[in-house]
C-alpha angles and dihedrals in degrees: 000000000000088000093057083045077048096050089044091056102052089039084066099043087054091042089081089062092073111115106214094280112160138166129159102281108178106344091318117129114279113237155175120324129230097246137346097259108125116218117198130170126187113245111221094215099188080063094054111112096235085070093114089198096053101068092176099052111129111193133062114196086251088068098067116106132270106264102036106128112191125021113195108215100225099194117170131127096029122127124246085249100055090036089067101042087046092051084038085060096039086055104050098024120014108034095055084044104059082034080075101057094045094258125150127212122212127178112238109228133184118246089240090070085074093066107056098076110152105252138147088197132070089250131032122248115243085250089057092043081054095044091042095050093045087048075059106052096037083053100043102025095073115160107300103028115116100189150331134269123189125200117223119202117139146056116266137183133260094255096045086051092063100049085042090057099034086059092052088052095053088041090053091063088064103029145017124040090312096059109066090238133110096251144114129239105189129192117195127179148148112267085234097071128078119274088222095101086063118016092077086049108029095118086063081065130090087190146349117224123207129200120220105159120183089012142109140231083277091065086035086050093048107047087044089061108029099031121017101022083076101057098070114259132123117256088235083060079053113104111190106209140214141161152229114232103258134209129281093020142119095201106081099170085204100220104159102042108156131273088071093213097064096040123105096244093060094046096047095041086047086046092054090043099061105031129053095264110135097229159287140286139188134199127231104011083186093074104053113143097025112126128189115341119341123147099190118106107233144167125272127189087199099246089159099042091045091055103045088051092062091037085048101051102046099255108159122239087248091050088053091047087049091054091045089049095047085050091051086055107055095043093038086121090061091066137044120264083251096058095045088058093052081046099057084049106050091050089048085052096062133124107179141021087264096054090044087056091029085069080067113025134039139194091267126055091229101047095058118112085226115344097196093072107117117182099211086045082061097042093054093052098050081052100058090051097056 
């Protein structure tokens, strides 16, 4: 019992680390954030848990974890039947939920949505571009949904070109930084294809988002100066991507490939901390912790994405241990008083955000101490007891 006196006692003394971070955490006011840095992943919805027709799906969008600012609702291959029963849950669940936090939700399109406006002429009226956006986001925007993204990643036509931007100009008088609405118009595309399909209508986009996957900063650099830095956007509008491996692929990316200072996702949330640059995003959540090939659906207790959220956004190494301690001491009654002790000191021993979380979590689900531990979670809730 001393040692949980112990523990107590140096929870309180880092306590007064925190710097002012604050989302909703159960029923509590959502507030300011550490640092401007956004943070997006993209949400796999054929793998949530309310899919009735996946039985083996092991994640519900709640379970994401706490700073995480935008979720792209990556929604493709899923019946009718299970569409409804997922938006259904997004509605009623997920969507007040993450609202909570101060997380966003935006339905992922494909570039292509923007073509098939209704028209007898060569080119829409400026009356068709506005019935057809609003057919879109009466479509797309169902409860819950905060905002669109659409994925660009193939060559089009002048013409097309042109329907393509005169639907994002009607779109950006009801969503995205040119409406007057709380709301998010995302662009996200490969550093290879033209930037035609943007440049002539950046100011419509919140962000663009770029896909790197399976690269470093230097390709993020890169890109930034000798790509995306011409199409007239700010840098902090700029999201550096990576992804998880998924399933039923040969291509892996390997961005997290231990040890975590030489992976990608270190160097490109490292790389985000200390320039300009907006923000980060990775692919599949549902996949952290996979490495190489695997095709089995299993559980993650986001041990990459969680760290890459605090190294991201700026927080310090004595601000991570802090959240680690307060967690230790709030759950002290779950571990021995001898564990607690190897606990304290293995969170005193760090040297980085990953071994911090790594005292908790682990690669596999299973092998975590207690995978539910979440380090903004606990940082919210320091802050609401200041």
């Amino acid at each position: 019992m001393l040692m949980k006196k112990v523990v107590l006692g140096l929870f309180a003394a880092s306590s007064l680390l925190l710097c002012g971070f604050l989302f909703g955490v159960e029923g509590s006011a959502t507030t300011v954030e550490k640092s401007e840095k956004t943070f997006m992943v993209y949400y796999r919805t054929w793998r949530d848990q309310s899919i009735p027709s996946e039985q083996n799906n092991q994640i519900r969008m709640t379970d994401i974890p706490y700073g995480i600012d935008v979720v792209n609702v990556f929604h493709a291959n899923v019946s009718d039947a299970d569409s409804k029963v997922f938006f259904d849950e997004v509605a009623n669940v997920y969507a007040p939920e993450l609202h909570k936090r101060g997380t966003k939700l935006v339905r992922g399109l494909d570039y292509r949505e923007l073509l098939k406006v209704p028209t007898t002429q060569s080119q829409p009226t400026a009356k068709e571009f506005d019935d057809y956006a609003k057919q879109l986001l009466d479509k797309y925007m169902t409860p819950g949904i905060d905002g669109l993204d659409f994925d660009m990643e193939s060559t089009y036509t002048t013409s097309q070109l042109k329907i393509a931007h005169g639907v994002i100009e009607a779109l950006s008088n009801y969503i995205g930084p040119k409406s007057d609405t709380d709301t998010l118009l995302i662009y996200d595309t490969v550093d290879i294809f033209s930037l035609e399909p943007f440049t002539p209508v950046s100011s419509a986009f919140s962000f663009l988002g770029a896909q790197q996957y399976g690269s470093n900063a230097t390709r993020a650099e890169s890109s930034w100066n000798n790509t995306f830095s011409k199409t007239g956007i700010e840098r902090s509008q700029y999201l550096v991507g990576l992804s998880f491996p998924e399933e039923r692929t040969n291509q892996t990316w390997g961005d997290t490939r231990e040890p975590y200072e030489s992976s990608n996702l270190y160097s490109v949330a490292n790389y985000v901390r200390t320039t300009e640059t907006g923000g980060m995003f990775l692919y599949a959540i549902d996949r952290d912790g996979i490495q190489g090939r695997n095709d089995q659906l299993l559980k993650t207790d986001f041990l990459w994405t969680k760290t890459a959220i605090l190294e991201s956004k700026g927080y310090s190494l004595a601000e991570s241990q802090a959240f680690a301690k307060h967690y230790l001491a709030r759950k002290n009654d779950q571990f021995s008083d001898r564990q607690v002790q190897e606990l304290s000191q293995q969170i005193e021993r760090a040297t980085s955000h990953y071994e911090v979380n790594r005292v908790f979590l682990a690669a596999k689900y299973e092998e975590a101490v207690s995978p539910e531990y979440d380090p903004l979670k606990e940082a919210a809730l320091m802050a609401a007891e200041q």
